[in-house]
C-alpha positions, 0 to 999 in steps of 0.5 A, spaced: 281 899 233 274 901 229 274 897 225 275 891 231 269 893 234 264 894 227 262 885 228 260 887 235 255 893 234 252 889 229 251 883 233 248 888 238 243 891 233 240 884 231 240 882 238 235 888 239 231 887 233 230 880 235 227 883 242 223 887 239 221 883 234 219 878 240 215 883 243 212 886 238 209 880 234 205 878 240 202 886 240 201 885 234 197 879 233 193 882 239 191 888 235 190 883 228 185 879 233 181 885 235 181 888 228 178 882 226 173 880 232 171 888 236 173 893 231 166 896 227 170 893 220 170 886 223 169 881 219 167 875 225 165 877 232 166 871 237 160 870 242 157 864 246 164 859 244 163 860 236 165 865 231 159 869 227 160 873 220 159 880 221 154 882 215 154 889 213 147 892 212 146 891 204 150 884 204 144 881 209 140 884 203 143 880 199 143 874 201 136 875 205 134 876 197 137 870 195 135 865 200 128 867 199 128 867 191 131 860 191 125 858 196 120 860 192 123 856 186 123 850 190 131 850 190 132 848 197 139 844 197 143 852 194 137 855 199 141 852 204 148 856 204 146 863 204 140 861 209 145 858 214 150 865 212 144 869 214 143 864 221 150 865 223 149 872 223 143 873 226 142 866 231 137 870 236 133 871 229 127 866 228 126 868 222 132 866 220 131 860 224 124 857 221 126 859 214 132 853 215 127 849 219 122 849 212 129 847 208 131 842 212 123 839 211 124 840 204 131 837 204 128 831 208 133 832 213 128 831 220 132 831 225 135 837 223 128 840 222 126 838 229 132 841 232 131 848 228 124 848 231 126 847 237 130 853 236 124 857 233 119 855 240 125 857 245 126 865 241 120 866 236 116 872 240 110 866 237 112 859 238 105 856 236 107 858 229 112 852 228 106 847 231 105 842 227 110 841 224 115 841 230 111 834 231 111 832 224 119 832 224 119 828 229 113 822 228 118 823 220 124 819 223 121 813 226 118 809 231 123 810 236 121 818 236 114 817 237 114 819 244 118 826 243 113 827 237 108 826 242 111 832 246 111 836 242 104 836 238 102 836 248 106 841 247 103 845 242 096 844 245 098 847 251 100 853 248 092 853 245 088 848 249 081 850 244 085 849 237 082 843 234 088 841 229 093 841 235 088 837 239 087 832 232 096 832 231 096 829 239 090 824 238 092 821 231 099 821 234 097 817 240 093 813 236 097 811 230 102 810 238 096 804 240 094 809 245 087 807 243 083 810 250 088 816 251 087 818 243 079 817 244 079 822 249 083 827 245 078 826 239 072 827 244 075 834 247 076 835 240 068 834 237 066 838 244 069 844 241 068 842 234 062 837 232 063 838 225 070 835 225 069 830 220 077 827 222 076 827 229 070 823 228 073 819 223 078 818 229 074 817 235 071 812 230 077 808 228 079 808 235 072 805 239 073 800 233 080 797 237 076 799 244 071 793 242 066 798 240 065 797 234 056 799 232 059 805 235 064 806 230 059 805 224 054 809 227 060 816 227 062 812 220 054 813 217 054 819 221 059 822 215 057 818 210 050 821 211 053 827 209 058 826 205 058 819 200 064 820 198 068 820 204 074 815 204 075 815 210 068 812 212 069 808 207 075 805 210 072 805 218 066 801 214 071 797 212 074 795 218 068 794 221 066 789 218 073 786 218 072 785 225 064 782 223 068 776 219 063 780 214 068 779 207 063 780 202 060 788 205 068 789 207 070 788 200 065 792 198 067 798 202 074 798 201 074 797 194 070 803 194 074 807 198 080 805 195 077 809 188 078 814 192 084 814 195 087 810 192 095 813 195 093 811 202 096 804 203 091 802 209 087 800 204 090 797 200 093 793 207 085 791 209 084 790 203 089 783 203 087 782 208 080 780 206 083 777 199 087 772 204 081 770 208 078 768 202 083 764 199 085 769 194 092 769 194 094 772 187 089 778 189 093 779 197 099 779 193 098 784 189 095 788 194 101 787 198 105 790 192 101 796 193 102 797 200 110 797 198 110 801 192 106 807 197 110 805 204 116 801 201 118 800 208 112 796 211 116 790 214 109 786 214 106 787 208 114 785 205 113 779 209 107 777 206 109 778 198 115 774 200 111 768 202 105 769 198 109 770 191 113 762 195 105 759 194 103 763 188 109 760 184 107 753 186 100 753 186 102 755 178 107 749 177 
């Protein structure tokens, strides 16, 4: 008879245990997610929907030693991974969040650039110190953010009505836009607060030059070159005017002076094409165009022109 009953104790025994391990493993769980999420040795914690490291004081050191280290080496790519370590530790710490701003403008990554600087303005006890970069990041990814960089550098002034590097972001960003008028009348705000602002008079001298306005434009032009001889950009302003003068000869002289000087900047390199063009030079316009391609590869205009220069060339040599 005892023996009879052994197989229905031990089906009862593995029917409790199977309870309790049906209660327990839920209890369990729980304390494993507390362990690892609220306990003082947790290893994440969750806030605002995301989970976050918990870094122990010298970890932080660590990797904030590393991070900085391969910043200064320039090695920004192995920068990345401890700084965004570091990021998601600490999300209110705008130190953490411009040092991966200036990663990602190394690494040419601007909208993620802008977005951190964006960050940086919402928390940084000093959010004038992410401009002009802010504004940058955006005008780096193109015609179709130029009105978001155009806010961002209003914005920046806004934040210092009287700092004549904001006011001269917001006027070349309104000018290189065709905001001709709107960019005069920063350049102008500008040079009453600062006269001997030599880009701001540059500025205001290239945008009178499209507001047909162009013996103004020389005057500012020979105003600085009075002062400095070699000044490309008055060279270049000189340029222009006598280009809008139909004046080829005095053009090509004050660009190809110019461009000794600043030989990196393809809009001379564009001007001066354009006055090879009018004087039938076309070989010369054809290696100009070239130049421009080689500094700004995505010049559609200046592409255009080699491929139908290099057509008339080819023929003209036959």
């Amino acid at each position: 008879m005892g023996d009879s009953e052994k197989p229905e104790k031990q089906e009862t025994t593995n029917s409790v245990r199977k309870r309790l391990l049906a209660v327990s493993m839920p209890v369990f769980f729980l304390l494993l997610v507390y362990g690892l999420l609220y306990s003082p040795l947790a290893l994440f914690r969750f806030r605002n929907g995301t989970f976050r490291p918990v870094l122990s004081q010298q970890e932080s050191q660590r990797l904030d030693d590393l991070s900085k280290s391969l910043l200064a080496q320039g090695q920004y790519s192995q920068a990345l991974a401890p700084t965004r370590h570091l990021y998601r530790a600490y999300p209110e710490s705008h130190i953490y969040i411009g040092r991966l701003a200036e990663i990602y403008d190394h690494l040419g990554r601007y909208d993620e650039e802008a977005k951190y600087w964006e960050f940086y303005m919402d928390r940084a006890p000093v959010p004038v110190e992410a401009c002009p970069q802010i504004g940058h990041a955006y005008w780096r990814q193109g015609e179709k953010f130029e009105p978001r960089a155009i806010a961002a550098y209003e914005r920046c002034l806004a934040l210092d009505p009287k700092n004549t590097d904001s006011i001269f972001y917001l006027a070349h960003a309104l000018e290189m836009s065709d905001q001709w008028a709107q960019a005069a009348d920063q350049y102008q705000k500008g040079l009453g607060i600062a006269p001997g602002y030599t880009d701001l008079t540059l500025g205001l001298a290239r945008c009178w030059l499209r507001m047909d306005k162009p013996e103004d434009a020389k005057g500012l032009a020979d105003q600085v070159l009075a002062k400095h001889e070699e000044s490309s950009g008055a060279l270049l302003v000189l340029g222009m005017y006598y280009l809008h003068k139909d004046d080829y000869a005095e053009a090509k002289k004050a660009l190809t002076q110019g461009v000794q000087l600043a030989d990196e900047d393809p809009d001379f390199h564009i001007l001066l094409a354009r006055v090879a063009e009018h004087t039938n030079d076309n070989a010369e316009a054809l290696r100009q165009y070239t130049r421009v391609l080689e500094l700004r590869p995505g010049d559609a205009v200046a592409q255009a022109r080699k491929q139908v220069l290099t057509v008339i060339t080819q023929n003209a040599s036959k």
